[in-house]
C-alpha positions in Angstrom: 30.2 62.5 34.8 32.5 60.6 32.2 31.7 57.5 33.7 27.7 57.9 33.3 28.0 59.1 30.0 30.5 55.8 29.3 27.8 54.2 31.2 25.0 55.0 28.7 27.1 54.8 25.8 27.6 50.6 26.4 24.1 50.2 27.6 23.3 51.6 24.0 25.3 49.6 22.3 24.4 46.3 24.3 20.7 46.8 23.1 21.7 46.7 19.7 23.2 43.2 20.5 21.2 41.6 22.5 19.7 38.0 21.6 16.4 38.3 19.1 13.9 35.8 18.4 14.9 33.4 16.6 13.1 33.3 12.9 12.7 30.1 10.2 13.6 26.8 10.8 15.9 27.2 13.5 13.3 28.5 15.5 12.4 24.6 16.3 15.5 24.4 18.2 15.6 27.0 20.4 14.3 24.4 23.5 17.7 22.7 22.8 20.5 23.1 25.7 24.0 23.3 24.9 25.0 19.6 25.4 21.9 18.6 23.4 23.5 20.9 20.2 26.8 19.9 20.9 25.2 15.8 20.4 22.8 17.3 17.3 26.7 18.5 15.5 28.7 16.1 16.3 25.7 13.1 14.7 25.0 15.9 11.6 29.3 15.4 11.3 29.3 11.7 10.9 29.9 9.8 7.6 27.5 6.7 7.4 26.1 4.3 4.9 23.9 2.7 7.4 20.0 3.5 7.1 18.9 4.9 10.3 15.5 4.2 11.1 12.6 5.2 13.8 10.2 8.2 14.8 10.2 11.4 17.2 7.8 13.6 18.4 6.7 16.3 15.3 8.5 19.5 16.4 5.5 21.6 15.8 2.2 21.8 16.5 -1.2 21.2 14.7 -3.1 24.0 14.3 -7.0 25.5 13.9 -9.2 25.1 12.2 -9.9 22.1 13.6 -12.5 18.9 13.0 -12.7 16.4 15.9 -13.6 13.0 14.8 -14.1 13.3 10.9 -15.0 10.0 8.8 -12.8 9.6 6.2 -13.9 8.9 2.4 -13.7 5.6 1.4 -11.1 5.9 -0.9 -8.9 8.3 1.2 -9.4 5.4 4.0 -8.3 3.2 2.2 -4.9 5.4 1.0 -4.2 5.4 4.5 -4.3 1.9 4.8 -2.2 1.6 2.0 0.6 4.2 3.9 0.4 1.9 7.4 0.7 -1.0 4.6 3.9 0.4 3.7 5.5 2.6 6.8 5.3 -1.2 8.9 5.6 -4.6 8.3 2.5 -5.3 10.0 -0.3 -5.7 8.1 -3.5 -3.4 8.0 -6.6 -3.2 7.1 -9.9 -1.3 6.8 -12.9 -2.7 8.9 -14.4 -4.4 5.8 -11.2 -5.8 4.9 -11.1 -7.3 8.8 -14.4 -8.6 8.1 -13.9 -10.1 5.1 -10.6 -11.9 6.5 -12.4 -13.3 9.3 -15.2 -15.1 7.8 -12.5 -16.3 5.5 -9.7 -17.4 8.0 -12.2 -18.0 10.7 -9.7 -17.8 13.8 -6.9 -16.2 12.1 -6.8 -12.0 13.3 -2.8 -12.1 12.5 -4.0 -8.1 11.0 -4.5 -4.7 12.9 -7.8 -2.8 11.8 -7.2 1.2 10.7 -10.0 3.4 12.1 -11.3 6.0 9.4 -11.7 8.4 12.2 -9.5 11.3 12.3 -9.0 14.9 13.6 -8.8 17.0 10.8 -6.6 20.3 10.9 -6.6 23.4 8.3 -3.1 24.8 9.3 0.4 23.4 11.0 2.9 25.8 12.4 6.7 23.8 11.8 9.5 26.4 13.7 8.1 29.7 12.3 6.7 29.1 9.6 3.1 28.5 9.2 1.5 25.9 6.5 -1.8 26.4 5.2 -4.2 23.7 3.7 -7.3 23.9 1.1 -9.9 23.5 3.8 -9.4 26.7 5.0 -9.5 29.3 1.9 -7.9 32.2 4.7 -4.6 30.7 4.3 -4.9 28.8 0.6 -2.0 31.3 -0.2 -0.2 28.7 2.2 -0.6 25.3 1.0 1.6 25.0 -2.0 4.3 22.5 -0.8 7.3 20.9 -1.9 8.0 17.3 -0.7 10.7 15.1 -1.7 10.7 11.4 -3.4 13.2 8.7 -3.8 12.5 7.4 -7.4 12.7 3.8 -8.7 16.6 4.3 -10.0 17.7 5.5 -6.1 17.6 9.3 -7.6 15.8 11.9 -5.3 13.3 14.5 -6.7 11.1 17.3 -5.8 7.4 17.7 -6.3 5.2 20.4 -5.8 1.8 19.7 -4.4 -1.1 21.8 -2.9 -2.5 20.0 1.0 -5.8 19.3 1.1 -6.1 19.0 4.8 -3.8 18.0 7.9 -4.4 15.3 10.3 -3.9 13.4 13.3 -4.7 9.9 13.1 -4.4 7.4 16.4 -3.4 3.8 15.8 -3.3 0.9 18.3 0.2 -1.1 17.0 1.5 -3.9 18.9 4.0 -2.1 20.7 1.5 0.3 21.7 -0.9 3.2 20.6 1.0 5.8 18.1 -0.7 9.0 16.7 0.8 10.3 13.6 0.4 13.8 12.1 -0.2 13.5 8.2 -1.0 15.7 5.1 -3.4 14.8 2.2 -1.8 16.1 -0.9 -2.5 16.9 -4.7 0.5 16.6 -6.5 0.4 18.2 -9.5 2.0 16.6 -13.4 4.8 17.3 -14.3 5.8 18.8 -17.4 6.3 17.0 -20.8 10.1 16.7 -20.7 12.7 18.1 -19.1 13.8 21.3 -21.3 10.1 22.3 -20.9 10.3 21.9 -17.3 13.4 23.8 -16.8 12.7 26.1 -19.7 13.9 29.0 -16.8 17.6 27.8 -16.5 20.4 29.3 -18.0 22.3 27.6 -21.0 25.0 26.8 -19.1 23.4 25.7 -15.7 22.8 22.3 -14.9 19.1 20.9 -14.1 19.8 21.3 -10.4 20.9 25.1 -10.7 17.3 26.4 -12.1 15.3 27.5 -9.2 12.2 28.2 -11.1 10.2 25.1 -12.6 7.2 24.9 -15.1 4.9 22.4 -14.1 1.0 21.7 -15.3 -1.6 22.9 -13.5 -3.4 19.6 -13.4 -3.3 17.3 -10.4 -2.4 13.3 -10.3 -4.8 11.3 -9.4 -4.8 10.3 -5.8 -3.1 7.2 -4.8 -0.8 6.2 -2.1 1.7 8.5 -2.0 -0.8 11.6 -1.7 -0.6 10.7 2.1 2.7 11.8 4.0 4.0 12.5 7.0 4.1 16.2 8.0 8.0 15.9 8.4 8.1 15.2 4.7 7.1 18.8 3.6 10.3 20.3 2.4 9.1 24.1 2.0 6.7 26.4 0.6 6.4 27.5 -3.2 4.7 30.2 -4.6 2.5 29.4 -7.8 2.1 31.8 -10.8 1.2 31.2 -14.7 4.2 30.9 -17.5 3.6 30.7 -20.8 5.8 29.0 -23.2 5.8 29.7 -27.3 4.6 32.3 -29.6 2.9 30.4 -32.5 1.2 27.5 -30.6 1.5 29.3 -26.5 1.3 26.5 -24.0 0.1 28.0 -19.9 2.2 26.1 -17.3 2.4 26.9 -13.5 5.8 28.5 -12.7 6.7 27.4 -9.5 8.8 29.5 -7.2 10.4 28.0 -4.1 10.5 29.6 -0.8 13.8 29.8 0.8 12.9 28.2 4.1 13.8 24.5 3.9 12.9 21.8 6.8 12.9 18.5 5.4 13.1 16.9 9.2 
């Protein structure tokens, strides 16, 4: 009789400790085996200087809704160009760029043509977390991104950006056909100066210590860098109004990061 009660007393407390699913970013590697982890810690532990280059598959998944074979706007297409222009050192270009080069060069076709067909997505799903994008107003409440930049003096900065849409766009390279998953994103302005922009930190924080930022809530206008790769996104923000002054009040967008960082 001891025995079953000891019995039901461990199966009790086993419950409590059993494995759970596993939530946020790390959810993406739960397919990993143990020697695959082991190789993930001992490459995160190594100190190098040496740019590593290359792709892999996007851990996630592309999600509905979902537009098969949508035409790109012109000047959109011709972002994308711009992005192959500067992700390889092949050289791309739109169909009436092709055009153009061959009644010029005659025999010359040294280029690879871009497509403006793509399949247009309104959500992507990276570990746990689900992204939302304009397209689909349901999950709007989704689409405020951070992404981060390398700027022109080697520094690294965030920006906070709303996605337009997701896609997948197919391209036939020389070294064979590679589709890549991409986001078409807003970025917003930034605010006039610094002390403005972290108005929210404390006097004694540095810059990089204020977790709340005041941006404006006006976009840039679109241009190359409004295309990125879906690994790019570095998390969530949440968006709310912040006024600054009493005499002349000025309305920024507060932005408020979530927690959840992937940054693949």
């Amino acid at each position: 009789m001891i025995i079953a009660n000891q019995s039901d007393e461990l199966n009790e407390v086993l419950g409590l400790v059993k494995p759970r699913p596993t939530a946020g970013s790390l959810a993406m590697y739960d397919g990993f085996d143990s020697s695959e982890l082991h190789q993930f810690r001992q490459t995160f532990r190594i100190e190098s200087d040496i740019t590593i280059t290359g792709s892999e598959n996007f851990p996630g998944e592309m999600l509905t809704p979902r537009n098969d074979r949508v035409s790109l706007p012109d000047d959109i297409y011709e972002l994308l160009v711009h992005y192959y222009n500067d992700a390889y050192d092949w050289e791309f270009v739109t169909i009436a760029g092709a055009s153009d080069k061959l009644i010029l060069e005659e025999e010359s076709e040294d280029f690879i043509v871009v497509l403006p067909n793509i399949t247009q997505h309104g959500r992507i799903r990276i570990g746990s977390e689900i992204f939302g994008a304009n397209i689909a107003p349901r999950y709007r409440k989704n689409s405020y991104i951070l992404a981060k930049f390398i700027q022109d003096n080697e520094s690294i900065d965030t920006f906070p950006g709303e996605v337009q849409f997701y896609f997948t766009h197919t391209i036939d390279l020389p070294t064979g056909s590679k589709t890549h998953q991409l986001a078409f994103v807003k970025w917003y302005r930034s605010a006039p100066n610094p002390k403005t922009r972290f108005y929210c930190k404390a006097d004694d924080d540095d810059d990089e210590g204020c977790n709340v930022e005041l941006w404006k809530n006006k976009y840039h206008k679109a241009d190359r860098d409004s295309i990125i790769p879906v690994h790019n996104i570095y998390s969530r923000f949440v968006p709310s109004e912040f006024v600054v002054g009493i005499r002349t009040p000025k309305t920024y967008m507060a932005v408020t990061p979530i927690n959840r960082q992937f940054y693949l």
